[in-house]
N, C-alpha and C positions, 0 to 999 in steps of 0.2 A: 320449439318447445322442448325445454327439459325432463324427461323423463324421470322418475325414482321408482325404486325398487317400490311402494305402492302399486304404482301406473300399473305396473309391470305384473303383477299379483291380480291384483281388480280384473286387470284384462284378461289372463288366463282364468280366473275364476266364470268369466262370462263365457269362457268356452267350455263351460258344464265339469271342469274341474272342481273337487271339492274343497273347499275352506283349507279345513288341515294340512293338504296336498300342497294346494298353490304356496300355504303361508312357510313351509318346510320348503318347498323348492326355491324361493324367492327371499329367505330371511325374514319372513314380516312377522310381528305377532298374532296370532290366531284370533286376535279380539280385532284387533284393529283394521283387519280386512274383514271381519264379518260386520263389525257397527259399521264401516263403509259401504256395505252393500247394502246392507240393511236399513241405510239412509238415517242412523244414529249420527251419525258426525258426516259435515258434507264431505264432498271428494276433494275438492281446492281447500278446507280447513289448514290453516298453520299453525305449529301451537309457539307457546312461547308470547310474549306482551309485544307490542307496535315498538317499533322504534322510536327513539327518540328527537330525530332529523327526517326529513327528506333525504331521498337520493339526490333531488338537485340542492337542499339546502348542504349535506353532506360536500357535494364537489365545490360548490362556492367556496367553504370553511377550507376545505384542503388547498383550494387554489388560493387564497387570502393567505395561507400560511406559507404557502410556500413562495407568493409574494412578499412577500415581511422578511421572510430568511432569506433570499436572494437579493436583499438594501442592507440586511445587517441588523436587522430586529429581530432576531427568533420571537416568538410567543411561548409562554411557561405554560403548565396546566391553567395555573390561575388567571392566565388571562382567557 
């Protein structure tokens, strides 16, 4: 499991560190580790829209392409 400086904040916060403290030692913003604790936005939350692909539809598309270049067909945007 990947850590991020979140994780990393959150956790010292449960060790009765305060908000301000944790979020200044750790980089975080001061809201953002208190709506996380404070159960406002969940702890695994991502922001930003879903992707567009799968990761496995992703590697198929990459590996097709790199099949097709390696016969002598590149693929353009447009296809």
């Amino acid at each position: 499991m990947v850590y991020s400086k979140y994780d990393f904040g959150l956790k010292r916060r449960k060790r009765s560190m305060s908000v301000s403290s944790a979020s200044k030692k750790f980089g975080v913003p001061r809201m953002t580790l208190s709506d996380r604790i404070n159960g406002k936005v969940a702890l695994d939350a991502k922001m930003g829209v879903d992707t567009a692909l799968t990761t496995d539809e992703e590697a198929a598309l990459v590996s097709y392409i790199g099949y097709m270049a390696n016969r002598g067909f590149p693929l353009s945007i447009q296809q």
